[in-house]
C-alpha positions in Angstrom: 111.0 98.7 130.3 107.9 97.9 132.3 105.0 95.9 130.4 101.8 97.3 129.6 99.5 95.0 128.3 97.0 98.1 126.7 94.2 95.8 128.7 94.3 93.8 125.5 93.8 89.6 126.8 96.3 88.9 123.9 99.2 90.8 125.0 98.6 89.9 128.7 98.9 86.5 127.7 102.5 87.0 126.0 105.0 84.7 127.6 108.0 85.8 129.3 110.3 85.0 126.3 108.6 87.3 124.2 108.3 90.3 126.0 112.0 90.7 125.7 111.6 93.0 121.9 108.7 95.2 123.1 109.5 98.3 122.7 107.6 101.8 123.9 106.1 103.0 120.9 107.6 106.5 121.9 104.4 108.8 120.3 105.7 111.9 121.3 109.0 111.7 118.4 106.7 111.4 116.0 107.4 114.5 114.1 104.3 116.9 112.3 106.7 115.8 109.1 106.7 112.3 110.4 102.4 112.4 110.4 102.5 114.1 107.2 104.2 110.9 105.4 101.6 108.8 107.4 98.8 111.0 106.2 99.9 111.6 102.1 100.5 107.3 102.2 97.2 106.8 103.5 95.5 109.2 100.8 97.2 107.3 98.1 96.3 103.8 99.1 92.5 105.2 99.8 92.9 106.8 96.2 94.2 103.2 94.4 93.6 100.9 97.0 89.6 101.8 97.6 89.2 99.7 93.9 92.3 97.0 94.1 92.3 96.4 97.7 90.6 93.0 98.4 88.8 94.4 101.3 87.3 97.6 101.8 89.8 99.8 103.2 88.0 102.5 104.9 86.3 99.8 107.2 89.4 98.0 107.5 90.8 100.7 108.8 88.7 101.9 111.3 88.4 98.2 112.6 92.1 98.0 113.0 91.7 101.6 115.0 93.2 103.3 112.0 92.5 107.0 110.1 93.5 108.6 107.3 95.4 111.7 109.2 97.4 110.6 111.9 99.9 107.7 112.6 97.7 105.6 115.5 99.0 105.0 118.7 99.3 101.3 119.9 96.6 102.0 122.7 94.2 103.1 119.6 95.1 99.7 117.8 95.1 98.1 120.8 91.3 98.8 121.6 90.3 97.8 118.1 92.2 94.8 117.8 90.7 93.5 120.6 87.4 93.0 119.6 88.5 90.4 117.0 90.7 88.6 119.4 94.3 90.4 118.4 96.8 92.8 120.1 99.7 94.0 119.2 102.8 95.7 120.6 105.4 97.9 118.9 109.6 96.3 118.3 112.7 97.7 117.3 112.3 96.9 113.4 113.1 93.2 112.2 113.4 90.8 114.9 114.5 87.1 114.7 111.6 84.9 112.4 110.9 82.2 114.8 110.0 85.3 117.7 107.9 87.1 114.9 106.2 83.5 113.8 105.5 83.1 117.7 103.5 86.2 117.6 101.6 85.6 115.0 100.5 82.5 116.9 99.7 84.3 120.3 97.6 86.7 117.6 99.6 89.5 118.2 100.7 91.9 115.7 104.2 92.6 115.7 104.4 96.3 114.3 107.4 98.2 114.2 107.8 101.7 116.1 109.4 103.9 113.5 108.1 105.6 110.4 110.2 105.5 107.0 111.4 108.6 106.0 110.1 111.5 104.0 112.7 110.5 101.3 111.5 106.4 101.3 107.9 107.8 101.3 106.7 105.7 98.7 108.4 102.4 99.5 111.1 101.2 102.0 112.9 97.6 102.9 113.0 98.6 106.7 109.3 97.4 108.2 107.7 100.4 109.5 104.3 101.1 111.3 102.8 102.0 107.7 104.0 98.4 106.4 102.9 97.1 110.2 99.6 98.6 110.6 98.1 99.9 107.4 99.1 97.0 105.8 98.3 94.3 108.1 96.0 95.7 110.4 92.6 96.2 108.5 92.8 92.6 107.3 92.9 90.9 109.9 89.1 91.2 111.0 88.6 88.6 108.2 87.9 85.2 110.1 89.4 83.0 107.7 92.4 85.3 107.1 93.7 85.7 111.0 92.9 81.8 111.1 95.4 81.5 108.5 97.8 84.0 110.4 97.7 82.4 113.6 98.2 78.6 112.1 101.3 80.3 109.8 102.6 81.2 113.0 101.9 78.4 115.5 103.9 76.0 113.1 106.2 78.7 112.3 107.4 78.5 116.1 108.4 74.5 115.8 110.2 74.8 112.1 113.8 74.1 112.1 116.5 76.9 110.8 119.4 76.5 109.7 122.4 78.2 111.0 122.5 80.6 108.0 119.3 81.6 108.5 120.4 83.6 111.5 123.7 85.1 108.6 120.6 86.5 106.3 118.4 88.3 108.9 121.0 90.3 110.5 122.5 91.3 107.4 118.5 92.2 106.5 118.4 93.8 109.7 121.6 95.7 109.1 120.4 96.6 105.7 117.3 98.0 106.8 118.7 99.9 109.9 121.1 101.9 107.4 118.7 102.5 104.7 116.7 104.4 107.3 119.5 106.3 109.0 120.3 109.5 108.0 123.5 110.4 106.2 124.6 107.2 105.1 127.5 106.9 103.2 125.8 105.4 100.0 129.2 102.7 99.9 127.8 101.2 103.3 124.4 100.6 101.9 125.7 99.0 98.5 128.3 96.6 100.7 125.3 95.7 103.1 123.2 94.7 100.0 125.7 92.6 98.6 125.9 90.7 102.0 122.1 90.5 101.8 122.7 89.0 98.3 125.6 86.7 99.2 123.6 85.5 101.8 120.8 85.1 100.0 122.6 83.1 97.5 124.6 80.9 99.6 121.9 79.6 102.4 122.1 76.1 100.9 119.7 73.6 101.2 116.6 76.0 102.6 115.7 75.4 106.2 112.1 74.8 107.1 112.4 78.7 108.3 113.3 79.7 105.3 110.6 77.8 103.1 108.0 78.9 105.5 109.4 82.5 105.3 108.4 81.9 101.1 105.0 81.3 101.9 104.9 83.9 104.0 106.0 86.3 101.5 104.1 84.8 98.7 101.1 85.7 100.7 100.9 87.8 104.3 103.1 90.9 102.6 103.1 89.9 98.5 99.3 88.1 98.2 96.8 88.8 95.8 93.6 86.9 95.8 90.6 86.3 93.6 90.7 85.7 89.7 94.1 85.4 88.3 93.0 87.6 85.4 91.8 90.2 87.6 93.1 89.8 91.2 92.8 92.1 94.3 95.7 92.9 96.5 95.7 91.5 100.5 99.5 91.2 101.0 100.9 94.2 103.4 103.9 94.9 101.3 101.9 95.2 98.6 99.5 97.4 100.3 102.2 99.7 102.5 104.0 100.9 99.1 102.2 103.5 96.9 104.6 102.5 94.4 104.6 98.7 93.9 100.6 98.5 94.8 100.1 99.8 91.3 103.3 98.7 89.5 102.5 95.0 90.4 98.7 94.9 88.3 101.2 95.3 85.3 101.3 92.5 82.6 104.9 92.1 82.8 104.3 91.1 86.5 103.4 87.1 86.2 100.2 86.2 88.0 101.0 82.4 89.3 98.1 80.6 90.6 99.1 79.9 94.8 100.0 76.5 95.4 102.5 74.7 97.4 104.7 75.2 94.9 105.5 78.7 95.6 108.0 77.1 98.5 110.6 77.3 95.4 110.4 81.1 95.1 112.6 83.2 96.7 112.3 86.0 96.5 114.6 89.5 97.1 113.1 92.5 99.4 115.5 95.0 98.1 113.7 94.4 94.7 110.2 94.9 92.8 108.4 91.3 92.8 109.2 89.2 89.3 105.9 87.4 90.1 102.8 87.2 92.3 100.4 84.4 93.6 97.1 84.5 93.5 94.6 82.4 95.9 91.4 81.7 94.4 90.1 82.0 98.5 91.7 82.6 102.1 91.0 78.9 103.0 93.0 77.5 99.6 96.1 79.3 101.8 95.1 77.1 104.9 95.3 73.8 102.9 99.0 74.8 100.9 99.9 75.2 104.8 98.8 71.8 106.1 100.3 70.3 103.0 103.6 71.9 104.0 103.3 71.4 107.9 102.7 67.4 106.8 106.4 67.4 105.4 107.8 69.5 108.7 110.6 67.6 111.0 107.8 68.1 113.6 105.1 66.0 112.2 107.1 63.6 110.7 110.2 62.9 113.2 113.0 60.3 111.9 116.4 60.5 111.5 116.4 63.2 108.5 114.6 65.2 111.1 117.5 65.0 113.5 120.0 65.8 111.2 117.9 69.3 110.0 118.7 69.7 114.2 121.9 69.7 114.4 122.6 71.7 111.2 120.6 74.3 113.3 123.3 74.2 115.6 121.1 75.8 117.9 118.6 74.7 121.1 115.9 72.2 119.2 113.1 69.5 120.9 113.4 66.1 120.3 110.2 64.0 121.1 110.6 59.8 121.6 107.4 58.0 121.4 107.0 57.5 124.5 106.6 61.7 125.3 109.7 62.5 127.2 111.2 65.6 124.9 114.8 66.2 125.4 116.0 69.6 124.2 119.3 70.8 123.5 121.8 71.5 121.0 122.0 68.7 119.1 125.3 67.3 117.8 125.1 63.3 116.6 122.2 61.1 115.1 124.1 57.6 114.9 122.1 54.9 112.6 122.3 51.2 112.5 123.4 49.0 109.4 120.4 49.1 108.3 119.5 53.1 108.3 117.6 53.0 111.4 118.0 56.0 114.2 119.8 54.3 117.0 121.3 57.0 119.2 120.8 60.6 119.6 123.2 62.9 120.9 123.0 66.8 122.4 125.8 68.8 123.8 126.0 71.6 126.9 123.0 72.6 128.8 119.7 70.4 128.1 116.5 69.7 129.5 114.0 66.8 129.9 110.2 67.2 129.6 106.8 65.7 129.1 103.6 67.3 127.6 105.8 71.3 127.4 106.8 71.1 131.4 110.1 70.0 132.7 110.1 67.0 134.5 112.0 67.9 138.4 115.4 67.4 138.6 116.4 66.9 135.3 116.8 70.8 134.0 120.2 72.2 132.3 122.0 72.1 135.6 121.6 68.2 136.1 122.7 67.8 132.5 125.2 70.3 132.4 126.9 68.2 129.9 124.8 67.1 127.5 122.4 63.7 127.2 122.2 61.6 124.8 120.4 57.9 124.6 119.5 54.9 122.5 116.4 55.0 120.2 114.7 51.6 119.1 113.1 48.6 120.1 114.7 46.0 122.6 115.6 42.8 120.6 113.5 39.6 121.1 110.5 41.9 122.2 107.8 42.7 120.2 106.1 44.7 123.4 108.1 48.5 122.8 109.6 49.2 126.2 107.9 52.6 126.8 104.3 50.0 126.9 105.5 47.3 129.6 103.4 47.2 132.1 104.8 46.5 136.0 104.1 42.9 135.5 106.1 43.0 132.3 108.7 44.9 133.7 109.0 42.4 136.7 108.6 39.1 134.6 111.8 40.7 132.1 113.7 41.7 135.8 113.7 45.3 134.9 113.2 45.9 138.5 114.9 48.7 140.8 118.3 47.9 142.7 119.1 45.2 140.2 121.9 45.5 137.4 120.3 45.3 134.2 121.3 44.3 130.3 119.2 45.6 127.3 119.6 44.7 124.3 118.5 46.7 121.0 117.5 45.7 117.4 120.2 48.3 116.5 123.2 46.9 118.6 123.2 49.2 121.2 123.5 47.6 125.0 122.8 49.3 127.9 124.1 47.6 131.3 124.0 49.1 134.8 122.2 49.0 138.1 118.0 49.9 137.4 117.7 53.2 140.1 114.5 54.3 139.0 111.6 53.9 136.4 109.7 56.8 135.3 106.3 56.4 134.2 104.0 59.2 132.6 100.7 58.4 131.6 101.3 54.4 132.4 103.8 54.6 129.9 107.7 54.2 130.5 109.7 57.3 129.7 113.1 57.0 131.4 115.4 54.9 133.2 117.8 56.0 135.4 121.2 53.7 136.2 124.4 53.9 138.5 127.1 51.8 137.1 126.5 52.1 133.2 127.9 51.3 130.3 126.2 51.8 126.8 127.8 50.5 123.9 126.9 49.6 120.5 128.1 46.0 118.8 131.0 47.9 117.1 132.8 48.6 120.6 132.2 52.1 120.3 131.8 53.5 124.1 128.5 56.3 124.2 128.6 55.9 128.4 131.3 55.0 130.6 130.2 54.5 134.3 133.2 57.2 135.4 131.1 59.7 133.8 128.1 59.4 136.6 124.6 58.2 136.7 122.7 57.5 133.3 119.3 58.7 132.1 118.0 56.4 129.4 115.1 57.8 127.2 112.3 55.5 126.4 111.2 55.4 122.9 110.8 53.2 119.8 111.3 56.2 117.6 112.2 59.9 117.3 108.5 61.3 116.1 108.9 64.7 116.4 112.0 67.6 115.8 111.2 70.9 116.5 112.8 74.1 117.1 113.4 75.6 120.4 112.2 74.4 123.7 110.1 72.3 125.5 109.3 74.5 128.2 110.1 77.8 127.7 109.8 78.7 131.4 113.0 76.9 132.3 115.6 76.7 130.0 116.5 80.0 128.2 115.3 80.3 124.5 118.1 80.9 121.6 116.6 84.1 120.6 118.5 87.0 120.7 117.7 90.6 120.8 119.6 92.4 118.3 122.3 94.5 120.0 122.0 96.7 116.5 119.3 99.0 117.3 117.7 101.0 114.6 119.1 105.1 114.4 116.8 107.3 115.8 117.3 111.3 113.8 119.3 113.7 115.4 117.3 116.9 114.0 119.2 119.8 113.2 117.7 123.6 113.9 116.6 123.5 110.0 114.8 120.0 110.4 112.7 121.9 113.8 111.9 124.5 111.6 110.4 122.9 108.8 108.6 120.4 111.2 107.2 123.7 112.4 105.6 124.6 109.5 103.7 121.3 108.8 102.3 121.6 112.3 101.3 125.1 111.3 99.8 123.4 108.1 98.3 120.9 109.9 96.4 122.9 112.7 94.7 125.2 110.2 93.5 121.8 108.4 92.4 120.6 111.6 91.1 123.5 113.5 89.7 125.5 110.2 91.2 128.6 111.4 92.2 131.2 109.0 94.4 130.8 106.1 96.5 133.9 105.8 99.1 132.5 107.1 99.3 129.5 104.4 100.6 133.0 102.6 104.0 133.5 104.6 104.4 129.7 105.4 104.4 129.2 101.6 106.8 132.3 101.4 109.2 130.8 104.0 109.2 126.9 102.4 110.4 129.0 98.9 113.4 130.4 100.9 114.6 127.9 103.1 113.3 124.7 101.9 113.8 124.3 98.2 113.2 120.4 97.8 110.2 120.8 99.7 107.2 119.2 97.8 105.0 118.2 100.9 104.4 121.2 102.6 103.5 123.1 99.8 100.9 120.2 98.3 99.1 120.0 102.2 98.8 124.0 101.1 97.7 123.6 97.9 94.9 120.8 99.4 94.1 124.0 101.4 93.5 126.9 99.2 92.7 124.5 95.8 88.6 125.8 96.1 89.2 128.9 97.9 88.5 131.6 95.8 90.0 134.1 98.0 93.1 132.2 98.1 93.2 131.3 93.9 96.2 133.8 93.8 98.3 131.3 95.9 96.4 127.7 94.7 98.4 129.0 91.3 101.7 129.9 92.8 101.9 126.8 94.8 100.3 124.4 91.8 103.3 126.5 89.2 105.8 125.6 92.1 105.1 122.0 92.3 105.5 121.6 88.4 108.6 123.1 88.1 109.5 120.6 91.1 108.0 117.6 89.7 110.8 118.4 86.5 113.5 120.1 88.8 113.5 116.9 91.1 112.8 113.7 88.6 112.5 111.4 92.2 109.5 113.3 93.5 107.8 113.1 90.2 105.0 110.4 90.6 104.6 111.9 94.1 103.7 115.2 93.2 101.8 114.0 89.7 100.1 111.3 92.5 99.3 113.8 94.7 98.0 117.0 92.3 95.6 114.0 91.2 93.8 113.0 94.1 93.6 117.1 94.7 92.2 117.8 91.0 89.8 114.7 91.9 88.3 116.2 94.9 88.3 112.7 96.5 86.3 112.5 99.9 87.8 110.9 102.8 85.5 109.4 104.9 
């Protein structure tokens, strides 16, 4: 698919890497039917949500180029968003966390393409452009609240996962892909909830991903903010489901104050919430998430950091002291006897950087095979090595073309022929020998000169471990795109029809024209339709002050009552929706 940036300075920027899950928004499949779930959601949440919402929605919405009657096109969002600094783009429902934290921190919204269903209407696990735009969307002009978004994901792009991270989102992805689909064999949908379940149960210790994904939950899609006696909602799941916006203000819903504790919460998005968290403000969210981000592998380096990285068991960063980042999939984190890191070890294709940019000629093809090297200080020297200067260097004969012995604090010795220092910002990041052999005092071989020339990293200390790459314009990213796409409808004559008749509906809201034909439209849903409870409300919204039409505001109000009982599932809908009717709410 060609990219189209909407002229929105956000998405331009997107890197490469990223582009990858865009998907068209496809506007034209949206069905009249499909518009008619966007527009009955939207009157609810301006019905409950005008009072518990913490922002005011109509003015959210209309700065997140939102209405009340129509699903928006990304263009539309697009031209708002942009005058707060935001863009989005449209994907193919869930996609991998770390991609969606990376968004967040290029402030782009990330807003899935399809629309639930007419019979998930009130609430569905599968994200959705309701759940995407009308729930995060018209918060996001507040300052401190897309500060907090954009910090959430900028460190959400450097936490670690863990292998079983990866189990747990597709088996959410697969869960929310059939929930959607039509025709499902309800068996398929109980097995893929117990895998969400298992998995959910057996991730282990969690990752750094998966604490982070807590906090998100706890407050981008579950948040409520204010007093805990009498919060107000901000959290887009919260504000996407017509059911669970009201349900959660319940007693029997715990209220927990929001603090950093709310990392040992998980939580399960096939059920109702067991508790909330309340912030008392936006900017008590942005000091839980430096208190996290000061325990994160990234800040704090070491060799319990290394080991997060190779239970990851994917492509992570590691950053030496001296700069130089190696990153790879690493595989070994050897200490000393005294608990010390002493030699790090990645496998397969890895890359050498400084300051985010590959440094030339050492990219995946020149270490094809892995890398690995000592960490520590040199024994007898106080000086670290990465500091000497070229005086020191010479005075200690670590000159080029002579052969070389270093000795670390941990044991480790490194002899060979000095080919080349590498310098970066006067300080020493890597040596490269001919002629090596690195062992530690054990006898246990890490480099045999038969394997070729070594690349020594320079460091005293491993102080930083993050996920993914250096630069992410070389060497290709571990993110995937699903090859589980979501199930697009395959209508049926019957399913045309009746999308027919909401058009009908919704061009004599629209255009004011005449009524009499609300009469045989009515007549036809009775026929052919007869779980229809949509259709007929749009009508009754129609003809309810009409006192020409008061003949067929009964009918339709004495049809939707015996529904309401004939079809216990579209109960609250139809009870929700004769309300806001019977209340003669304004939409402005």
């Amino acid at each position: 698919m060609e990219f189209f940036d909407f002229n929105n300075p956000q998405v331009a920027q997107l890197p490469l890497h990223l582009r990858k899950y865009i998907v068209d928004q496809g506007y034209e499949r949206y069905t009249p039917v499909n518009h008619a779930v966007w527009r009955y959601v939207m009157r609810q949440n301006y019905s409950y949500l005008k009072d518990a919402a913490y922002y005011p929605y109509i003015p959210g919405l209309k700065k997140a180029g939102l209405t009340i009657e129509k699903i928006p096109s990304l263009q539309e969002i697009n031209d708002a968003l942009a005058e707060i600094g935001w863009g989005a783009v449209t994907v193919d429902g869930f996609i991998p966390p770390a991609a969606f934290m990376e968004y967040q921190a290029c402030r782009v919204l990330v807003i899935a393409a399809d629309i639930r269903q007419l019979e998930h209407i009130e609430y569905t696990s599968a994200p959705d452009i309701i759940h995407e735009s009308a729930g995060h969307a018209p918060i996001i002009s507040d300052v401190k609240y897309n500060q907090y978004l954009s910090y959430l994901g900028s460190i959400g792009t450097k936490a670690l996962f863990s292998s079983k991270d990866y189990a747990l989102y597709e088996s959410i992805r697969e869960l929310s892909i059939l929930k959607e689909a039509p025709n499902v064999d309800p068996a398929k949908i109980i097995a893929a909830e117990e895998l969400v379940l298992f998995n959910q149960k057996n991730l282990g210790e969690p990752s750094e991903m998966a604490l982070l994904s807590r906090l998100q939950w706890w407050t981008v899609e579950y948040g409520l903010i204010g007093d805990l006696n009498n919060p107000k909602i901000y959290g887009a799941g919260l504000l996407s489901s017509i059911g669970e916006s009201s349900s959660c203000m319940r007693p029997s819903v715990k209220k927990i104050i929001y603090t950093i504790d709310a990392v040992n919460y998980s939580y399960d998005i096939t059920q109702p919430q067991p508790q909330l968290f309340v912030t008392p403000t936006f900017q008590n969210l942005i000091d839980v998430l430096q208190q996290f981000e000061s325990r994160m592998a990234f800040r704090v380096g070491g060799y319990e950091s290394m080991m997060k990285a190779i239970e990851c068991k994917n492509i992570c960063t590691a950053v030496y002291s001296s700069g130089l980042q190696v990153s790879g999939i690493f595989v070994a984190a050897s200490v000393d006897h005294s608990g010390e890191l002493k030699y790090i070890q990645a496998q397969g294709p890895t890359e050498l950087a400084y300051s985010d940019l590959q440094l030339p000629g050492h990219d995946t093809s020149y270490h094809r095979d892995g890398f690995g090297s000592p960490v520590g200080k040199l024994k007898g020297h106080t000086l670290p090595l990465e500091n000497w200067d070229d005086a020191t260097c010479w005075a200690q004969g670590l000159v080029a073309g002579k052969t070389v012995e270093l000795n670390f604090e941990s044991g480790i010795c490194v002899t060979g022929k000095l080919e080349q220092v590498l310098r970066k910002e006067g300080k020493i990041i890597l040596l490269t020998f001919t002629d090596c052999t690195v062992k530690d005092e054990d006898g246990k071989v890490y480099f045999d000169p038969a394997w070729g020339n070594y690349d020594m990293a320079v460091g005293g200390k491993i102080v930083s471990v993050f996920n993914g790459v250096a630069d992410k314009n070389h060497l290709v990213d571990q993110l995937y795109v699903s090859s589980n796409l979501t199930s697009q409808p395959n209508y049926t004559e019957s399913d045309k029809t009746y999308h027919a008749l909401f058009q009908q509906i919704r061009t004599i809201r629209e255009q004011h024209s005449s009524k009499k034909a609300l009469v045989d439209i009515r007549r036809q849903l009775a026929n052919d339709f007869n779980e229809d409870w949509l259709a007929s409300m749009e009508i009754l919204e129609l003809v309810a002050e009409d006192p020409d039409y008061s003949d067929l505001a009964e009918e339709v109000r004495n049809y939707l009552l015996q529904q309401k009982e004939k079809f216990p599932q579209y109960k609250k809908l139809i009870e929700d929706g004769l309300r806001i009717i019977d209340a003669k709410l304004r939409f402005e």
